[in-house]
C-alpha positions in Angstrom: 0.0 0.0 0.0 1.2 3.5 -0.8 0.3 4.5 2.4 3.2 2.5 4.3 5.6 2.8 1.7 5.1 6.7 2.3 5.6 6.1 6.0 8.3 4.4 5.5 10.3 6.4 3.5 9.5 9.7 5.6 10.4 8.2 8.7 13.7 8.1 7.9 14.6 11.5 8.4 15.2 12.2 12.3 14.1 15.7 12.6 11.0 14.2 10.7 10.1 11.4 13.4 10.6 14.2 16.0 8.1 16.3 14.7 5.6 13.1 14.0 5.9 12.5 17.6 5.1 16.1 18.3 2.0 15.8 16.1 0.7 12.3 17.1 0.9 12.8 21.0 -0.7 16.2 20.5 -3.8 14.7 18.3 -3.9 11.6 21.0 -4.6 14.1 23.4 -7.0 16.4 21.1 -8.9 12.6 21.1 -9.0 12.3 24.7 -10.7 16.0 24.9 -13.0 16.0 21.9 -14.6 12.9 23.8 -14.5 14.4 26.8 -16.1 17.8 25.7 -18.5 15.5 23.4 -19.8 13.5 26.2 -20.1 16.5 28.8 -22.3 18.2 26.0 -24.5 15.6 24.6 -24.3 12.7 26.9 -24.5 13.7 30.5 -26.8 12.1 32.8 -27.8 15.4 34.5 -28.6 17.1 31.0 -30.9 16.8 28.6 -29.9 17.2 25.0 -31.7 19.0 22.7 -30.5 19.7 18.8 -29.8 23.5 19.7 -27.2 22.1 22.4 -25.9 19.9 19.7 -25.3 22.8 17.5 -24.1 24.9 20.0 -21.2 22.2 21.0 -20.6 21.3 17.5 -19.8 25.5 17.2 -17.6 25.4 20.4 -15.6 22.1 19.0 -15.2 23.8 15.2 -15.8 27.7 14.9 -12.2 28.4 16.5 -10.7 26.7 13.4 -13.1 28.9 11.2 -12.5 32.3 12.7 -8.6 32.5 14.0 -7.7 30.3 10.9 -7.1 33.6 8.6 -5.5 35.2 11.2 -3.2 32.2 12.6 -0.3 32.6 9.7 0.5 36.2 10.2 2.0 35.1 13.4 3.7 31.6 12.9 5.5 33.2 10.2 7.1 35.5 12.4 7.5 33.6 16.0 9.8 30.6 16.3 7.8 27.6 15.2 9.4 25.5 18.0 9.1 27.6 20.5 5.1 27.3 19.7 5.4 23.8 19.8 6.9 23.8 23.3 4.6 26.9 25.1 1.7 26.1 23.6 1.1 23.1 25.6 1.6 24.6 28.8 -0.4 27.2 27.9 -3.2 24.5 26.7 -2.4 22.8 29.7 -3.4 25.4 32.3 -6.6 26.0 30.3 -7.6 22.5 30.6 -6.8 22.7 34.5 -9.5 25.3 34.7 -11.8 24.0 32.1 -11.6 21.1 34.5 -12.5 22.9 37.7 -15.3 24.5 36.4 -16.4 21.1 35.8 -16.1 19.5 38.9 -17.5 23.0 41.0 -21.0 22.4 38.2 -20.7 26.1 37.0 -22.5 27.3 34.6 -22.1 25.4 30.6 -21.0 28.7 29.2 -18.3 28.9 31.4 -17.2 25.3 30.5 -17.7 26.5 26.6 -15.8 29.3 27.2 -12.7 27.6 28.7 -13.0 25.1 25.7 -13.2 27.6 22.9 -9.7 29.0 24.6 -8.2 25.0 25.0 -9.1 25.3 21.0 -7.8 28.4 19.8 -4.3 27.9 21.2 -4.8 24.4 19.3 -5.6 25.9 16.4 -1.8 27.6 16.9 0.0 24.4 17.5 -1.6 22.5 14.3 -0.7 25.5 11.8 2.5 25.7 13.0 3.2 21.7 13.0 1.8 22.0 9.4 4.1 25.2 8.3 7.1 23.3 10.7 7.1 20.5 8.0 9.1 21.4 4.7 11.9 22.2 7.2 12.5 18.5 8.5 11.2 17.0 5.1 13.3 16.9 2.1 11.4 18.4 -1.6 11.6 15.5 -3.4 9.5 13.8 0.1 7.5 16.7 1.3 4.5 14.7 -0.9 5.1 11.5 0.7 5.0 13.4 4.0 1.7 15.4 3.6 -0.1 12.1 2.3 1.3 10.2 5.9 1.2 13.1 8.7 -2.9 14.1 8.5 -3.8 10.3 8.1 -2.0 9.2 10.9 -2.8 12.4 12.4 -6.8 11.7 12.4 -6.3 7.6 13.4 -4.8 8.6 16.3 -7.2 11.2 17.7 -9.6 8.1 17.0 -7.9 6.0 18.8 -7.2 9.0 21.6 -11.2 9.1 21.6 -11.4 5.1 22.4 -9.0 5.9 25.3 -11.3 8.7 26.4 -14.2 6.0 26.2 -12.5 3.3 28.0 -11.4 6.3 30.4 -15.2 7.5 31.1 -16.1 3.8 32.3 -13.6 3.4 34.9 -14.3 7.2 35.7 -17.9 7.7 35.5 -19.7 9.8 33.5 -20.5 12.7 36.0 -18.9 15.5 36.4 -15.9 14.4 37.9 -15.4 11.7 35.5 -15.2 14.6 32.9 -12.9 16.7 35.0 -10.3 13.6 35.0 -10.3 13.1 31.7 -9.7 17.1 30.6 -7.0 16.9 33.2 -5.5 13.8 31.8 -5.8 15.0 28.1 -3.7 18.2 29.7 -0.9 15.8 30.5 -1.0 13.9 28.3 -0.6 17.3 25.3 2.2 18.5 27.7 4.3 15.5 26.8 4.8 16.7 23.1 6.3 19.9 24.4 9.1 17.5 25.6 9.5 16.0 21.8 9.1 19.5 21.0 12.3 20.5 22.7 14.7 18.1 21.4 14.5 19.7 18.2 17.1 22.8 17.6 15.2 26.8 18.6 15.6 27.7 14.7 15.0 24.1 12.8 11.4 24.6 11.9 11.5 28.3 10.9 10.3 30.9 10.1 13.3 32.3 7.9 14.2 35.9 9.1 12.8 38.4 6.0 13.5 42.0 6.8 11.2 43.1 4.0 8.6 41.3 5.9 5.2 43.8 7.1 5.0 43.9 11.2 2.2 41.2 12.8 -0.1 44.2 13.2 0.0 45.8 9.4 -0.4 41.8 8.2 -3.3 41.4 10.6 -4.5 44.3 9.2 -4.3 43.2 5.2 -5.8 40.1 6.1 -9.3 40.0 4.9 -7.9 42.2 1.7 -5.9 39.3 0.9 -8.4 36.4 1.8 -10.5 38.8 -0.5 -7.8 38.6 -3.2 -7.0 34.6 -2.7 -11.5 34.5 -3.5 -10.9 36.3 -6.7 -7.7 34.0 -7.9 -9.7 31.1 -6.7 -12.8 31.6 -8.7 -10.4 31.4 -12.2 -9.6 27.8 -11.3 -12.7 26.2 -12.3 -11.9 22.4 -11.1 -10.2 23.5 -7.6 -13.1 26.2 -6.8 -15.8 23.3 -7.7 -13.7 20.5 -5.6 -14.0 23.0 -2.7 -17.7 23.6 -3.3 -17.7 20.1 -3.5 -16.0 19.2 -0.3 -18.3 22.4 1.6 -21.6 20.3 0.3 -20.0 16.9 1.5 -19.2 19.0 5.2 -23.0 20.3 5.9 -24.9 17.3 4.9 -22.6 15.2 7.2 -22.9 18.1 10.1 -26.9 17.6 9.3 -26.3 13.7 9.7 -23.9 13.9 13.0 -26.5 16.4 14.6 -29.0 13.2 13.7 -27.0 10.3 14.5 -26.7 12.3 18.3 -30.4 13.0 18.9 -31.3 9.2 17.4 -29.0 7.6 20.1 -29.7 9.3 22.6 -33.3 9.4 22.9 -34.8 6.9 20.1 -33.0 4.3 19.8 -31.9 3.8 23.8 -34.8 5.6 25.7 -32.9 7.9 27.2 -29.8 6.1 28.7 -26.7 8.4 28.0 -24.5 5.9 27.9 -26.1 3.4 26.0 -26.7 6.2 23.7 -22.6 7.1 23.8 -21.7 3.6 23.0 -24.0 3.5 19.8 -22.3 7.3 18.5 -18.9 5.4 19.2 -19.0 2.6 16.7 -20.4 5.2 14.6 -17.1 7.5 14.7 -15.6 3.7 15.0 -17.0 2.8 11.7 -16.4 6.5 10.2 -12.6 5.9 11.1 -12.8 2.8 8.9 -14.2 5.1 5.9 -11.2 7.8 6.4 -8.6 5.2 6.2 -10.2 3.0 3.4 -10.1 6.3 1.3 -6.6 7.1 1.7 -5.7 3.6 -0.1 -8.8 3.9 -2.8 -8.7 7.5 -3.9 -5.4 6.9 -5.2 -6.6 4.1 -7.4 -9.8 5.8 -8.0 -8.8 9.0 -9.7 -6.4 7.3 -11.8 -9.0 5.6 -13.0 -11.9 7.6 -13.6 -10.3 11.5 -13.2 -10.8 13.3 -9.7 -13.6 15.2 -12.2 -15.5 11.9 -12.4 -14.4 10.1 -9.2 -16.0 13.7 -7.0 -19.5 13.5 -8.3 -19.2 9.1 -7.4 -18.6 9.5 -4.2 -21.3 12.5 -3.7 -24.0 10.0 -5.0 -23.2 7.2 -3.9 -23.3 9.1 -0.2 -26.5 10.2 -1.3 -28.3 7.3 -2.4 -26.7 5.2 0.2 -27.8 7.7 3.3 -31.5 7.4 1.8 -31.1 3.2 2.0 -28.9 3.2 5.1 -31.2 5.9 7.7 -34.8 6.5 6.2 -35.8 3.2 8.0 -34.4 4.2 11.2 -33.1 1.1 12.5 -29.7 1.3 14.8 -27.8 -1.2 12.6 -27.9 1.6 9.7 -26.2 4.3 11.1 -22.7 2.6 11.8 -22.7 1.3 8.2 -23.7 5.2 7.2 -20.9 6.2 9.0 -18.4 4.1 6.8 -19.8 4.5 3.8 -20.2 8.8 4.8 -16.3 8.7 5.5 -15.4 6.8 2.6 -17.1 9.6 0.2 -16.1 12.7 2.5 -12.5 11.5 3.0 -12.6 11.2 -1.3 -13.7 14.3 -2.0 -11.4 16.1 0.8 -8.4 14.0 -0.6 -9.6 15.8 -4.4 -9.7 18.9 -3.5 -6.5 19.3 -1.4 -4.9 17.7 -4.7 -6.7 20.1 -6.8 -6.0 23.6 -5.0 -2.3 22.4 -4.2 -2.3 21.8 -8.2 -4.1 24.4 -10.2 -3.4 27.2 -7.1 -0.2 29.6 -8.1 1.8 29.2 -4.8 1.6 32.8 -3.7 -1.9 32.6 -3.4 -1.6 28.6 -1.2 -2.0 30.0 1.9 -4.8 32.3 1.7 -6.7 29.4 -0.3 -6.7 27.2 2.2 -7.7 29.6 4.7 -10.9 29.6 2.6 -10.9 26.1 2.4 -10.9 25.7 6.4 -13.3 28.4 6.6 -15.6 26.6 4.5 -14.6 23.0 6.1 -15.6 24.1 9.7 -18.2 26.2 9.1 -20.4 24.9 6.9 -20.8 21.7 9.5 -21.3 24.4 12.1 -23.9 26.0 9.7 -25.6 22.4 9.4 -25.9 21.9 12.9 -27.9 25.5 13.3 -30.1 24.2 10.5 -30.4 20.7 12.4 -31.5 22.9 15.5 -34.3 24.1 13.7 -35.8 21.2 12.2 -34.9 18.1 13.9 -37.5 16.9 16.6 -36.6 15.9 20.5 -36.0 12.6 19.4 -34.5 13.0 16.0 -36.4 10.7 13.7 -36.4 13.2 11.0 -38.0 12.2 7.3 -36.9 15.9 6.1 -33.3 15.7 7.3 -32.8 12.2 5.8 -34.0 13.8 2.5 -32.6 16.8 2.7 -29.1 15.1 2.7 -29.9 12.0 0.1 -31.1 14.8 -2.2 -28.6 17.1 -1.5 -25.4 14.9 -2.3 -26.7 14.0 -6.0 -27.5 17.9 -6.7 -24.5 18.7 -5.4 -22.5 16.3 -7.7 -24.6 17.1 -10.5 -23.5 20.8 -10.2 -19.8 19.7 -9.6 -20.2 18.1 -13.0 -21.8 20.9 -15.0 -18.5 23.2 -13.7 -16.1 20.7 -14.2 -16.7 19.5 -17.6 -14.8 20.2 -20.5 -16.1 23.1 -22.0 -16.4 22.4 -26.1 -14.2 24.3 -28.6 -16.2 27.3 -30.4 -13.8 27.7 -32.7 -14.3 26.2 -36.5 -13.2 23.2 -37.1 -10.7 23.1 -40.6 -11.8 21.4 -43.3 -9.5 19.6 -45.2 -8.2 21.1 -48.5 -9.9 19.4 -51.9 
């Protein structure tokens, strides 16, 4: 499989294994929490979950990404990259301390939320920089290889991180304590990647000193000029603006069906009991785990096959026609088998469209494009939940949302076709001469 032979190859630069570590204790960790927050907002015994409360702690878990994502770049290109990846999970750390106590002392949920959305944004810090830290322990002729292996592995192990949390919450409890004690040990555990952190030289990872370069506080300021800009280039590169359209689609009809799959388990197909309810949503991430990795191995294969401008609109409706067969019956074996067949198609069409705006995109205009992109990743799921909030019932079993996403996926690789396809030659065609 490419996949290992990749690994393999990258894992034989030191610096490179160094800054692996860095990212895959880090995302263990980011499993832990994520569970953690996820059970304290949607499966705690003392509350009762409605689909506004799933929206709202969808927004906590995601809108960071969306709104500091823009702004996150102006500064790791000017601090030391290492010296983020060492403070930053202190600083993390200390916030998940207190995120913690409020937990344990049953304040308020928007304290809790607020404490999280701060856990988050530093987060958001640490990932950009591991992801700018990379061409710098990588050499060119691997940096590929590399950015096929680190978000893969990256993702299976805050799946695994979120089994631990699981296995965790049962020896724990699933009060309020049991929460506590995992945010604390999800703390410890991030801090532990400051100490790979450190064995790497101050300078290693960047960012090269450019005295030409604007001061943090003029770049913040040209920011939204230049995501502005990076719109504009975008929109002249038909195929990678449609993959991203694509990939948005894919993002709220799958925030639609995660606000579902909650409300199902926890109060249609289990009566109530949170943690029968948590069990079910677990082999349904389980299952969606299964679907991420299986399209790192088929995408590959597929779009050599068929084109990334034919394999797209597959994999949108297929997820269409199969989330109509899968969920409209609304029996609990369907969902888990949803999930894979969901994380096949979204991991696809996220694979396709990070090809496609690293390959039609002009370099100088990379970064700001995928600030759009995350924008667009995490907020239109966030956007989906609000949506859920309004339609979905206190139990879930939702005709209209089913349909809503079965019809959705098709339409949306219907369009993705019209854009994409080849657009025929107006120009006469020579006749030959008599």
């Amino acid at each position: 499989m490419s996949f290992v032979a990749d690994l393999r190859v990258v894992l034989r630069g030191r610096d490179f294994r160094r800054l692996f570590g860095t990212r895959l204790i880090s995302q263990f960790s980011d499993g832990i929490f994520q569970f953690g927050v996820t059970g304290f907002a949607f499966f705690s015994p003392e509350n009762q979950t409605t689909a506004l409360q799933v929206a709202t702690g969808l927004a906590v878990l995601l809108l960071p990404y969306s709104v500091l994502g823009p702004f996150v770049g102006v500064f790791i290109d000017r601090w030391s990259r290492r010296q983020i990846l060492m403070v930053a999970p202190f600083v993390r750390g200390v916030l998940l301390l207190l995120a913690a106590g409020l937990v344990a002392a049953d304040v308020p949920d928007p304290a809790f939320y607020a404490a999280a959305l701060a856990v988050l944004g530093v987060n958001r810090f640490f990932l950009a920089a591991l992801g700018a830290s990379l061409p710098h322990v990588v050499p060119t002729d691997r940096l590929m290889a590399a950015n096929a292996v680190t978000p893969t592995s990256g993702t299976v192990v805050t799946f695994v991180g979120a089994g631990v949390g699981f296995l965790l919450r049962e020896v724990f409890g699933s009060g309020d304590i049991g929460v506590a004690l995992l945010l604390v040990i999800s703390g410890v555990v991030f801090g532990l990647s400051a100490l790979v952190a450190r064995t790497m030289g101050r300078d290693l990872l960047g960012p090269e000193a450019d005295p030409d370069r604007p001061q943090a506080r003029e770049a913040v300021r040209h920011v939204l000029g230049g995501l502005v800009d990076g719109a504009k280039h975008l929109v002249r590169h038909r195929t990678a603006v449609a993959t991203m359209g694509a990939m948005a689609a894919h993002r709220f009809f799958y925030g639609m069906a995660t606000a579902l799959g909650i409300l199902l388990y926890r109060y249609y197909f289990t009566d109530g009991d949170p943690d029968a309810a948590l069990r079910g949503v677990g082999l349904v991430v389980a299952t969606s785990g299964v679907g991420y990795f299986m399209a790192v191995i088929i995408t590959p294969y597929a779009t050599e096959r068929f084109t990334i401008e034919r394999w797209v609109p597959i994999a949108l409706s297929a997820a269409g026609v199969l989330t109509a067969v899968l969920v409209l019956p609304f029996q609990e074996w369907g969902l888990p088998v949803a999930g894979f067949v969901l994380g096949v198609a979204g991991q696809s069409v996220k694979i396709c469209a990070d090809t496609t705006v690293q390959r039609d995109v002009e370099d100088i205009y990379l970064g700001r494009a995928f600030s759009i992109y995350d924008m667009l990743f995490n907020g239109m799921y966030v956007l989906a939940a609000a949506l859920s909030a309004m339609i979905l019932p206190a139990n879930g079993k939702s005709y209209t949302a089913v349909v809503i996403a079965a019809v959705g996926y098709p339409a949306a690789a219907l369009l993705y076709r019209m854009i994409t396809r080849p657009r025929r030659s107006t120009s006469p065609t020579p006749t030959a001469p008599r």
